[in-house]
C-alpha positions in Angstrom: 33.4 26.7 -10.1 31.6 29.7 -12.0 28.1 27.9 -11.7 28.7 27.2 -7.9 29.7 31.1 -7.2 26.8 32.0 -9.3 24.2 29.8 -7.2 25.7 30.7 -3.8 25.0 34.8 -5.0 21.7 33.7 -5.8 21.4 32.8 -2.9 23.0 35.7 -1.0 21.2 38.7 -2.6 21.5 39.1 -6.1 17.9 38.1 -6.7 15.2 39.0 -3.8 16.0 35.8 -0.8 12.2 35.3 -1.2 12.0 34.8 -4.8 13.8 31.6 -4.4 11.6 29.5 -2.1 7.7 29.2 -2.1 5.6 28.4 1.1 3.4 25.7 0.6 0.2 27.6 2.7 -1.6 26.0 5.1 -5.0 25.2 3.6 -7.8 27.7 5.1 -11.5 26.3 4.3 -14.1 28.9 4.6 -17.3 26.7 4.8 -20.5 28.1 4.2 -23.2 28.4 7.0 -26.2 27.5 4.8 -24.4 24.5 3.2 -24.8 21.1 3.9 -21.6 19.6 3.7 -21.4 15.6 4.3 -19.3 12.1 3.1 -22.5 10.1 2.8 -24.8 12.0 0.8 -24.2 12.8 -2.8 -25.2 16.7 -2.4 -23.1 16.7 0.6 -20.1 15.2 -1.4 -20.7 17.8 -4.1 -20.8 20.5 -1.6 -17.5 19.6 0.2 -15.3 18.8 -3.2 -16.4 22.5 -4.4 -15.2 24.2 -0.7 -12.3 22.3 -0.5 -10.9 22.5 -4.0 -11.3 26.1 -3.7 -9.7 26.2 -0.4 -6.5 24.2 -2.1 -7.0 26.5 -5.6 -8.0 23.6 -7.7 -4.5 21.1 -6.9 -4.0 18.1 -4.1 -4.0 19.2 -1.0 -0.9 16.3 -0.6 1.1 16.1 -4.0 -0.4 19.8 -4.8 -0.9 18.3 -8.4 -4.1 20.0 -10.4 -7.2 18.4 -9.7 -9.5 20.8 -11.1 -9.1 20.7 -15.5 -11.3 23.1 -17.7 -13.7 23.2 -14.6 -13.5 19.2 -14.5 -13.3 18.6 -10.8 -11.7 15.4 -10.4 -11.0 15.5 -7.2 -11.2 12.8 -4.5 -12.6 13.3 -0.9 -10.0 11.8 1.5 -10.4 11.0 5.3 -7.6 12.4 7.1 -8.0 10.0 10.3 -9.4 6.6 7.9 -13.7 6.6 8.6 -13.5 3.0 9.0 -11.8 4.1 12.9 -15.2 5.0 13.4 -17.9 4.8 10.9 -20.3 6.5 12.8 -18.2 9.5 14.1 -15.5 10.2 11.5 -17.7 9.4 8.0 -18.9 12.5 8.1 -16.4 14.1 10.1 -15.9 17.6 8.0 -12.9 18.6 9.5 -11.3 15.2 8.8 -12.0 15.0 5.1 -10.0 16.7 2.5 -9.5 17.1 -0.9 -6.4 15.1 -3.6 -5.7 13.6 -6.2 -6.6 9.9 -7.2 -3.2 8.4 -6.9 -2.8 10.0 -3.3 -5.8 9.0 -2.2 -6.1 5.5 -3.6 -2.4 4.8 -3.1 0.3 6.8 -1.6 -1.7 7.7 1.4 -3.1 3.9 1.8 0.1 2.7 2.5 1.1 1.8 6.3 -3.5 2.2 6.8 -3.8 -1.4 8.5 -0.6 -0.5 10.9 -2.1 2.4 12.0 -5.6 1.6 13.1 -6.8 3.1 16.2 -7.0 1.2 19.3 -10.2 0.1 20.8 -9.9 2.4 23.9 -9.0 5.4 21.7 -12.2 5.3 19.4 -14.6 3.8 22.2 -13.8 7.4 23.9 -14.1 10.0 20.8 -17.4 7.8 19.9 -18.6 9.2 23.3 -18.5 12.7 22.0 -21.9 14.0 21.1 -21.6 15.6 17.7 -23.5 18.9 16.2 -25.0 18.9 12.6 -22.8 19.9 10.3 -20.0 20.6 12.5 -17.2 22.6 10.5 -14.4 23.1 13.1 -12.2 20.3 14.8 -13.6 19.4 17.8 -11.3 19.2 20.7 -12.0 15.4 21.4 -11.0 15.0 17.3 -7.9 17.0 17.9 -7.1 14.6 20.6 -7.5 11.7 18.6 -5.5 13.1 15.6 -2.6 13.9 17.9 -2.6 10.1 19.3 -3.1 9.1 15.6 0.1 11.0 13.8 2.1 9.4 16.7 2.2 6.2 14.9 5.5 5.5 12.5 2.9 4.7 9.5 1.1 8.3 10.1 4.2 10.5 9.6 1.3 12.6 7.2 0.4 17.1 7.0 -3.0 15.8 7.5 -5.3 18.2 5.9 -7.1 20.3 5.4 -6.4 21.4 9.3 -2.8 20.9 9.1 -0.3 19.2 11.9 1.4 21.0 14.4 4.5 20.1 15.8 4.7 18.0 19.4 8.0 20.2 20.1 8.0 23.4 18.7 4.0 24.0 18.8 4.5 25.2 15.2 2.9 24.3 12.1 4.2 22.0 10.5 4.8 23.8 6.8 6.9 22.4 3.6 8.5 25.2 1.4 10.3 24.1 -2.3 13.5 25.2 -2.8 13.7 26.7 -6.5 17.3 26.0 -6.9 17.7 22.9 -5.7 13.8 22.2 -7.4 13.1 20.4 -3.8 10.6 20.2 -1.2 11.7 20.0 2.2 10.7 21.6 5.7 10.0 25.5 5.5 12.8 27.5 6.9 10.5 29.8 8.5 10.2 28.0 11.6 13.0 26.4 13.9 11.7 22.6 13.9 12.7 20.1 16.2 14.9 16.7 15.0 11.8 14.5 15.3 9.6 17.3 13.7 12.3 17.5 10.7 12.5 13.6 10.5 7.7 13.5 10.6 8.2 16.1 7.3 10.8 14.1 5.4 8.6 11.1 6.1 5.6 13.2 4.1 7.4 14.1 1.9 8.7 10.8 0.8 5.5 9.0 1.2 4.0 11.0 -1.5 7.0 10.9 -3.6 7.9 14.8 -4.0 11.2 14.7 -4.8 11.7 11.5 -6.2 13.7 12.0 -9.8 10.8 10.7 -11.8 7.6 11.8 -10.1 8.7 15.4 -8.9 7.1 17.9 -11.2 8.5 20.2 -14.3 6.1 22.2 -14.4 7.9 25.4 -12.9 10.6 25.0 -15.5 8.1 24.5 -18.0 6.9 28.0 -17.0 10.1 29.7 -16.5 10.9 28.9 -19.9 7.6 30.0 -21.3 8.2 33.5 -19.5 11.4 34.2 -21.6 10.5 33.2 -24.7 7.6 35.2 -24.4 10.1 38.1 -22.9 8.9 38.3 -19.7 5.2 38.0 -20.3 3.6 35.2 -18.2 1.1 33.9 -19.9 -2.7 33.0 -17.3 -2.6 28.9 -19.1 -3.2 26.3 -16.4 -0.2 24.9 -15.1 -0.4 21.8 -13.3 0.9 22.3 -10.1 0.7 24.8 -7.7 3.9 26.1 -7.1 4.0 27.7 -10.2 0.8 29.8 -9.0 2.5 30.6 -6.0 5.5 31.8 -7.9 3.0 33.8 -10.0 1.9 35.8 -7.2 5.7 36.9 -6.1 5.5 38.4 -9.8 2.4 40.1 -9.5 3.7 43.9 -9.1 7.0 43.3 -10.9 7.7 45.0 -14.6 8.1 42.9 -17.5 11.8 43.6 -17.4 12.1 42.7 -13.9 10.1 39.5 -15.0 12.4 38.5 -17.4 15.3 39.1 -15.1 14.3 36.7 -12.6 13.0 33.9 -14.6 16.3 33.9 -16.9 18.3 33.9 -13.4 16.7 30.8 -12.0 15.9 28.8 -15.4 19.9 27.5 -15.8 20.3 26.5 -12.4 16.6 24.8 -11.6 16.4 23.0 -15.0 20.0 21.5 -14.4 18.5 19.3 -11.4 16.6 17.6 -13.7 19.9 16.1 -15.5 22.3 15.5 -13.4 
């Protein structure tokens, strides 16, 4: 009874409300003018991994898992909307390719890909579009496609690096991990709809973010190393990014107030790993 009062003042003020969620952000790409950025080409390739892993920080844009190790980049490019819809028009597509992991792009994401091929009809009228060089913004006839695309059960996906908004609500469709309950689930900032609620659950078990053996330790990990080190956080790579986020909702704070926070959520977080 003491650990459930405890959890529910947590929750209600006696640490900061935003100190116990983190926003996954939507992933903004600042391409470069003078870059060529392309799918077939191997500078191209090179050009688009380095944008787009610095638009994600270095982790998945899917399972937000680090992809970038000791300046490693191992990073795969991954088609949003699958290229072979249209070779011609979505290869090299640079709104439709983003950046993850190996097991997200060669697995997780695969899954459902032949029930969720385009029609005929569909592709015949995006191939009619005439495309610009080097094109870094979605098109509107891309959009189009992309919103007949997530339609389908088997595409319940955040495709990225643009991001999905919602069919009700207009909004963005944003995840948020609860540090508590050390879930992911649909950001509270927004007022989703059911079927909006229901397209995020389906992302987030597709890539397998809550499930008891894959979800990730690694914020406990550095919760713990906080306060043994007494509320000095140490600048180590982590291996996922919500324990940069949570860095930068430290960044101000004394080492005092540090300590203080990470010793209030350690208990509680950790024990959702063993029961």
């Amino acid at each position: 009874m003491h650990k459930r009062f405890y959890i529910n003042g947590l929750r209600s003020g006696n640490l900061e409300k935003n100190m116990l969620t983190i926003q996954i952000p939507k992933f903004q790409v600042e391409y470069l003018k003078n870059r060529k950025y392309a799918w077939s080409n191997k500078v191209g390739k090179e050009n688009l991994k380095e944008i787009l892993s610095s638009a994600s920080k270095g982790y998945c844009m899917y399972c937000y898992r680090r992809i970038v190790i000791d300046g490693q980049n191992f990073g795969h490019l991954e088609h949003s909307i699958e290229k072979d819809n249209s070779i011609n028009k979505l290869t090299d597509c640079i709104p439709n390719i983003s950046i993850s992991c190996s097991s997200c792009n060669t697995s997780l994401k695969k899954k459902g890909e032949k029930g969720r091929k385009l029609s005929k009809n569909l592709i015949s009228e995006f191939e009619q579009k005439k495309c610009t060089e080097n094109c870094t913004s979605p098109c509107r006839e891309y959009e189009m496609l992309k919103s007949k695309y997530i339609q389908n059960k088997e595409a319940q996906i955040i495709l990225q690096p643009s991001g999905v908004k919602g069919f009700d609500t207009g909004e963005e469709m944003q995840l948020e991990y609860d540090i508590l309950d050390a879930e992911f689930r649909p950001s509270t900032m927004y007022i989703y709809s059911e079927k909006e609620m229901e397209f995020m659950q389906s992302h987030i078990i597709r890539f397998r973010l809550n499930e008891k053996h894959q979800k990730t330790r690694q914020l406990i990990s550095f919760l713990e190393d906080t306060i043994n080190n007494d509320g000095r956080y140490t600048t180590m790579e982590y291996n996922h990014l919500i324990v940069e986020l949570f860095v930068e909702k430290l960044q101000g704070k004394t080492k005092e107030e540090v300590l203080k926070i990470c010793t209030a959520l350690y208990e509680f977080s950790v024990m959702k790993f063993y029961i």
